[in-house]
C-alpha positions as CSV (number, residue, x, y, z in Angstrom):
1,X,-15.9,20.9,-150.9
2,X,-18.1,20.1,-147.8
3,X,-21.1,19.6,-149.9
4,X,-19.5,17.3,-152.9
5,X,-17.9,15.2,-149.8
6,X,-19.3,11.4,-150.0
7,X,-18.4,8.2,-148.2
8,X,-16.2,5.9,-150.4
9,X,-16.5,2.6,-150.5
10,X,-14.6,0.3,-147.8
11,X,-14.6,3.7,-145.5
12,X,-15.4,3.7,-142.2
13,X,-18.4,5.8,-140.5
14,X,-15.9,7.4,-138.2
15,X,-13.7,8.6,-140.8
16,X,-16.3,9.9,-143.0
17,X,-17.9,11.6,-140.2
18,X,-14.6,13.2,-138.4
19,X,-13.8,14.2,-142.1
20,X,-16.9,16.0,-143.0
21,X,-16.7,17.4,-139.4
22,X,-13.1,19.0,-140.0
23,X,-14.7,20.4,-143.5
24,X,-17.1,22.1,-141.6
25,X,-14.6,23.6,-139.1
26,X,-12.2,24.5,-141.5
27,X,-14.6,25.5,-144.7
28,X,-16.5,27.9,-142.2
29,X,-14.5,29.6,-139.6
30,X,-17.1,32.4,-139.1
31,X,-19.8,30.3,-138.4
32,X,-20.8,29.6,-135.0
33,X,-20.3,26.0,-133.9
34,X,-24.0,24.8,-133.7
35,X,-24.2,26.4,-137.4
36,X,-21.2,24.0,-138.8
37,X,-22.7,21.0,-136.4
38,X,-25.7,21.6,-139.0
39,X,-23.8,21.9,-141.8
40,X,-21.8,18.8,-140.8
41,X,-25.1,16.7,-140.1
42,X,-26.6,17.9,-143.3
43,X,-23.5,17.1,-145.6
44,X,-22.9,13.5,-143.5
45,X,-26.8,12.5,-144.5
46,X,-26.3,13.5,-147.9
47,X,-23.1,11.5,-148.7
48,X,-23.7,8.2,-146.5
49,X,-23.9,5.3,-148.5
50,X,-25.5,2.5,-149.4
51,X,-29.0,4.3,-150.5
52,X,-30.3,1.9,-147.7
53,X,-28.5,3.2,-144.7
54,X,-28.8,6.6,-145.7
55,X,-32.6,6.2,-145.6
56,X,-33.0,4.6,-142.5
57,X,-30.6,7.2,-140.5
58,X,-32.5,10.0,-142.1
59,X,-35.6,8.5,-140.6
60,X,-33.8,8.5,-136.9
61,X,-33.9,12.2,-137.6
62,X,-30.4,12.8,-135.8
63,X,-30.2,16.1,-134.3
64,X,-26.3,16.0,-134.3
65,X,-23.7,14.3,-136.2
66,X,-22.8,12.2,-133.3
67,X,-26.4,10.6,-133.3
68,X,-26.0,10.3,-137.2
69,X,-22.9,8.2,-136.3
70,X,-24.1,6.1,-133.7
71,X,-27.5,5.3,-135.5
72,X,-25.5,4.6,-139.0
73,X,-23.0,2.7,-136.9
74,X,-25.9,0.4,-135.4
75,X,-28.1,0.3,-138.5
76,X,-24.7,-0.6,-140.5
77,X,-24.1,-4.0,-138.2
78,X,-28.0,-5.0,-139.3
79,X,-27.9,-4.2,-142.7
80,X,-24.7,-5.4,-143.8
81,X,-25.8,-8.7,-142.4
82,X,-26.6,-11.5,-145.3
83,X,-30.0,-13.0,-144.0
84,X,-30.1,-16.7,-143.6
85,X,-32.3,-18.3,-145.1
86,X,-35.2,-20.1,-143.4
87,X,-34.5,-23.7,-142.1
88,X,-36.2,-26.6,-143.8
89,X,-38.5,-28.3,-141.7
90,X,-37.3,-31.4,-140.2
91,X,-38.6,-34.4,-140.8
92,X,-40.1,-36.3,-138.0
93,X,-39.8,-39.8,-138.1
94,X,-42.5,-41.6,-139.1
95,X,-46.2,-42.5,-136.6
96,X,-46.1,-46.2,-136.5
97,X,-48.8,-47.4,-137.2
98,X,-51.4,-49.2,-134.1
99,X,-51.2,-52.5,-134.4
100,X,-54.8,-54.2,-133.7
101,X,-55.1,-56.2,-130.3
102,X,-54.6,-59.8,-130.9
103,X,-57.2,-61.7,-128.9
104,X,-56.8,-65.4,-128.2
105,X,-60.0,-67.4,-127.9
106,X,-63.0,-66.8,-129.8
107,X,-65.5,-63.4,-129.7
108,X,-67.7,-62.2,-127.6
109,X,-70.6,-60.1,-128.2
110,X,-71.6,-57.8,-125.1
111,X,-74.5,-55.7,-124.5
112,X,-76.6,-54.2,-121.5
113,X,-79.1,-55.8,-119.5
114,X,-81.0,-53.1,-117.7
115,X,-83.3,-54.0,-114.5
116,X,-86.8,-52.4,-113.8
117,X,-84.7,-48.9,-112.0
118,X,-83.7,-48.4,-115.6
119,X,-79.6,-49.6,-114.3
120,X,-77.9,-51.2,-116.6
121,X,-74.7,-53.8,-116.7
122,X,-73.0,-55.2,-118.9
123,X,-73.1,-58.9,-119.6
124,X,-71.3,-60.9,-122.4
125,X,-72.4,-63.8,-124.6
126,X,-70.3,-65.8,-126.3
């Protein structure tokens, strides 16, 4: 009975677990408790469900069932989560564009004069 024992849907961890635990205590009186704690863990890893928490708690490698629990309890929260999906940039508003200077009067041209140190300033000519 212990080994065909799996978790059916809309159950809760704790229930499954305490349930598989009381098969084990009752299914094997003669056994010595840390023998029916490994009989427990074994038959709670082989009748979690989803396939995807089931993986990732036998990965934890739980040495108890009470670690089995807590880890499937913690990696039930994650994976039971819908993921959101990623947020569309937003849009910035738009560079405006640089306007050129508006000069009043007419151009000048400007360049440098240099004296005979090799300094230089510069002048404007219109």
């Amino acid at each position: 009975l212990l080994a065909s024992r799996y978790r059916k849907g809309g159950e809760s961890l704790g229930t499954f677990a305490a349930d598989v635990k009381l098969h084990a205590q009752y299914g094997y009186p003669t056994f010595d408790a840390r023998a029916r704690e490994e009989l427990a863990l074994y038959a709670f890893l082989q009748g979690l469900s989803p396939e995807p928490l089931r993986q990732h708690v036998r990965l934890a490698m739980p040495q108890t069932l009470r670690a089995a629990l807590v880890e499937a309890e913690r990696a039930e929260v994650v994976l039971s989560t819908r993921p959101t999906p990623p947020k569309a940039p937003t849009s910035r508003p738009p560079i405006r564009q640089r306007r050129p200077a508006q000069r009043s009067g007419p151009r000048t041209k400007s360049y440098i004069q240099r004296d005979n140190r090799g300094f230089g300033r510069v002048m404007a000519s219109q």
